[in-house]
N, C-alpha and C positions, 0 to 999 in steps of 0.2 A: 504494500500500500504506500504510495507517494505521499509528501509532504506537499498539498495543496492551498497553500497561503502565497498571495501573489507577486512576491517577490520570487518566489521560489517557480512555480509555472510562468510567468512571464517576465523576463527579466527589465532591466530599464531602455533598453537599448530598443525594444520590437513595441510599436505601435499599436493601442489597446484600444478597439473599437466600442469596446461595450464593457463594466462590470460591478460587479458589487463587492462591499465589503462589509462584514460583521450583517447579513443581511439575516432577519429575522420576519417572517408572517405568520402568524396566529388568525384561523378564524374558528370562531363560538365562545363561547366565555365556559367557564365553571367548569362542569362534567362534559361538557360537551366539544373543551377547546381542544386544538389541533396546529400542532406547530408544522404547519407544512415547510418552513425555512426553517431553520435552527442553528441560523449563525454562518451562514456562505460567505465564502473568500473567495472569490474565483473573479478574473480577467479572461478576456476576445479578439486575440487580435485582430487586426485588419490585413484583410487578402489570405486569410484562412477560413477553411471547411471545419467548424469541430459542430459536434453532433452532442448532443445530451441526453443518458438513457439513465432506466434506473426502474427499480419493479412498482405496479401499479400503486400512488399514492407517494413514490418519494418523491416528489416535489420538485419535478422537471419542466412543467408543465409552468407553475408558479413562478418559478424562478427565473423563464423565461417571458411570460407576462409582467413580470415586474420591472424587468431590464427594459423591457418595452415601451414599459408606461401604461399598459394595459391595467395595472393592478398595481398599487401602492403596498411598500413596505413599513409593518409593522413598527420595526426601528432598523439603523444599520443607513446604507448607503448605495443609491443604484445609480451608474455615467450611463451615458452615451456623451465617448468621448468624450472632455471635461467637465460636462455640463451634468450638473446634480440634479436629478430630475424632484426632488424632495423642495427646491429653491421655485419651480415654476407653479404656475395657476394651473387650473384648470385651462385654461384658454391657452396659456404656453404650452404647454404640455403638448394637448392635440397638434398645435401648429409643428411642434417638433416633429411629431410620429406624422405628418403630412408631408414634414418636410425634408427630414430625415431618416426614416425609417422604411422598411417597405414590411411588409406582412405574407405569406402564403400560409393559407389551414387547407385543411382533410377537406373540405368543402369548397367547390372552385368559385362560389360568390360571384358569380359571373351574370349580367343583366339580359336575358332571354332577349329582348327586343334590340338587342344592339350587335352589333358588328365586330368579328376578333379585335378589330382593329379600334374602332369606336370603345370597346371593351379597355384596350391597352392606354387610349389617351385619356381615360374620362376625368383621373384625378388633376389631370395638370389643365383639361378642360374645366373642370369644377372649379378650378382656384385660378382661372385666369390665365394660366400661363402657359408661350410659346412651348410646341416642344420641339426636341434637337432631333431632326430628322436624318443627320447622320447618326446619330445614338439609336435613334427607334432603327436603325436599319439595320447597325451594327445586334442589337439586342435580338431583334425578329428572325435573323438571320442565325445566331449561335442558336437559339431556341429552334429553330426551322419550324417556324409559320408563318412565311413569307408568303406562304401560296396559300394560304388558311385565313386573310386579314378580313376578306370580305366573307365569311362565313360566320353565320351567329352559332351560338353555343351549341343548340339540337343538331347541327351539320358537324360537330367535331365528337371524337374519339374523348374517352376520359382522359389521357395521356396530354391527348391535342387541347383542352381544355386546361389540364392546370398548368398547362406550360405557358399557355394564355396571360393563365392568373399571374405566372411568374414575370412574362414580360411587363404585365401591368406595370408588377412592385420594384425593377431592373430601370423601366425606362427615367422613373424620377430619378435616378440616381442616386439609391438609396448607403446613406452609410454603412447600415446594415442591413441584412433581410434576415430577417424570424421565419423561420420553417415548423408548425407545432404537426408533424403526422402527414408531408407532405405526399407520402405515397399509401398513405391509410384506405383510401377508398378506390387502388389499381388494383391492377393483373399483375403479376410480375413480370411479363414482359415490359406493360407503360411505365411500372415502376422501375424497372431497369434501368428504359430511355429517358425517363424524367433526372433519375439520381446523374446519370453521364450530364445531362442540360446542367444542372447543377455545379458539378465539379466541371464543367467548362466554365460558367460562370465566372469558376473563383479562378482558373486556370488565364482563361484569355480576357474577362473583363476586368479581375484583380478587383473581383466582388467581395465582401464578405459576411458568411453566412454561416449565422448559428440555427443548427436545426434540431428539435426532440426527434427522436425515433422509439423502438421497440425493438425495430430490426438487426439482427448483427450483420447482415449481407448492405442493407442503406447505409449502417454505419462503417463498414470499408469503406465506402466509396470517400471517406472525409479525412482531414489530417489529424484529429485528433479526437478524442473521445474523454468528456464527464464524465463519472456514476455519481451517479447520489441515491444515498438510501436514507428513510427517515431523515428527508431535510439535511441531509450532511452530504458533502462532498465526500466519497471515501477511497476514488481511486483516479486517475488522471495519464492518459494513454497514447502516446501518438504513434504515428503508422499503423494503424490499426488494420488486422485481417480477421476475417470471418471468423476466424478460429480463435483468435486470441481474445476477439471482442464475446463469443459465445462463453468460453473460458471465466473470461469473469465473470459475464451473467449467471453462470451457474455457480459462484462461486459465493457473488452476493446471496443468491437463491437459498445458498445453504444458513 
C-alpha cells in the first residue's frame, strides 16, 4: 500500500489539475450519518488518464463530485487548479464548471430534437460564445463523428452517442473532464472504442481526464489508478494492467 499524501503522488514539479486535501463529506446526522470522504489527500495532474475505483459505497463517486463542484465538502479543501472552490458563490461556482470543466455520465444527456453537431455546440451557444472551428474539427475528428454531425441522437449507435457527449465537454476546452461510469450503459465492443477516444484525448489533445470506473479492463486503458475504500485513499497505481488492476480489486474485496 503506497503512501498517498500529495506530496508524495505528485511531486512539485508536475502540474495539478484538480485536488483535495484533508477532504471530508458526511451525509445524515446521528444513526444515520455516513462519512462517504474521510479525510482524502489526493492530487490530478494535467495531461493524465487516472481512473478512480473502489467497491460499491467507497466514495469515488463523491469524491469526484466534489472536485467538480457538483457537491460540497463537509470540511477539508477541493482546487480546480488554484482556485478553492469553498471561496466561490453559488453563481461562481456554476460559471466555473461552465467554464472550466467538462462532464460525461452513464447517460448521454443528449437533446433528441437537435443535431450531433447542434448537440456539440449548445453550451458555448447557451452562453454566447464563438466557437473555434479548428478545435471542433480537431475534436470531431479524434472522436470520429465527423460524418455523424448532422444526425440526431435516435440515428446514432450508443458508442456514436457518448462520444457525442464527449465532444460536447472537449470542445469548451475543458480543464478537466469528469468521466463518472463512462462506459456503464455499452457493449464492450462501444466501450472499447469509446475508452481508445479517451486515451486519445489525453494522448493527442493533452486533455485531462479523471474518470470512476468498476472496470479493470477501462481502467488499463489510463495512466494511473485510485482505490478508495470506506472514504480512504488506500492504494495508488500507475501503469496499470488488467491484471494488476483486478489484483487489487480482489485484494481490497478481501
Amino acid at each position: 500500500m503506497t503512501d498517498t499524501t500529495l506530496d508524495v503522488v505528485l511531486p512539485q514539479t508536475i502540474s495539478v489539475a484538480a485536488r483535495v486535501v484533508d477532504a471530508h463529506r458526511t451525509y445524515g446526522v446521528g444513526g444515520t450519518e455516513v462519512h462517504a470522504l474521510d479525510g482524502v489527500t489526493v492530487g490530478f495532474p494535467a495531461g493524465m488518464f487516472t481512473s478512480i475505483m473502489g467497491p460499491s459505497g467507497s466514495g469515488k463517486s463523491t469524491l469526484m463530485h466534489c472536485m467538480a463542484g457538483l457537491d460540497t465538502l463537509t470540511s477539508g479543501q477541493a482546487f480546480v487548479g488554484d482556485t478553492d472552490l469553498a471561496t466561490l458563490s453559488d453563481r461562481d461556482r456554476t460559471i466555473l464548471r461552465r467554464d472550466r470543466l467538462g462532464f460525461v455520465f452513464q447517460a448521454f444527456n443528449l437533446l433528441a430534437p437537435l443535431t450531433a453537431q447542434e448537440n456539440i455546440t449548445l453550451p458555448a451557444d447557451l452562453a454566447g460564445r464563438p466557437v473555434d472551428r479548428e478545435w471542433f474539427d480537431t475534436v470531431v475528428r479524434t472522436l470520429d463523428v465527423a460524418d455523424r454531425l448532422s444526425h440526431r441522437p435516435s440515428q446514432l449507435s450508443g458508442g456514436q452517442q457518448q462520444r457525442v457527449a464527449i465532444a460536447r465537454a472537449l470542445v469548451e476546452r475543458p480543464e478537466v473532464l469528469f468521466a463518472d461510469e463512462p462506459t456503464g450503459a455499452l457493449d464492450s465492443r462501444a466501450s472499447a472504442e469509446l475508452l481508445t477516444f479517451l486515451r486519445n484525448a489525453v494522448d493527442d489533445l493533452n486533455q485531462t481526464i479523471v474518470m470512476v470506473t468498476h472496470d479493470p479492463v477501462a481502467a488499463a486503458y489510463t495512466d494511473r489508478v485510485v482505490f478508495l475504500v470506506d472514504g480512504l485513499v488506500v492504494d495508488d497505481m500507475t501503469g496499470p494492467t488488467h491484471d494488476t488492476v483486478l489484483d487489487t480489486m480482489k485484494h481490497l474485496g478481501r
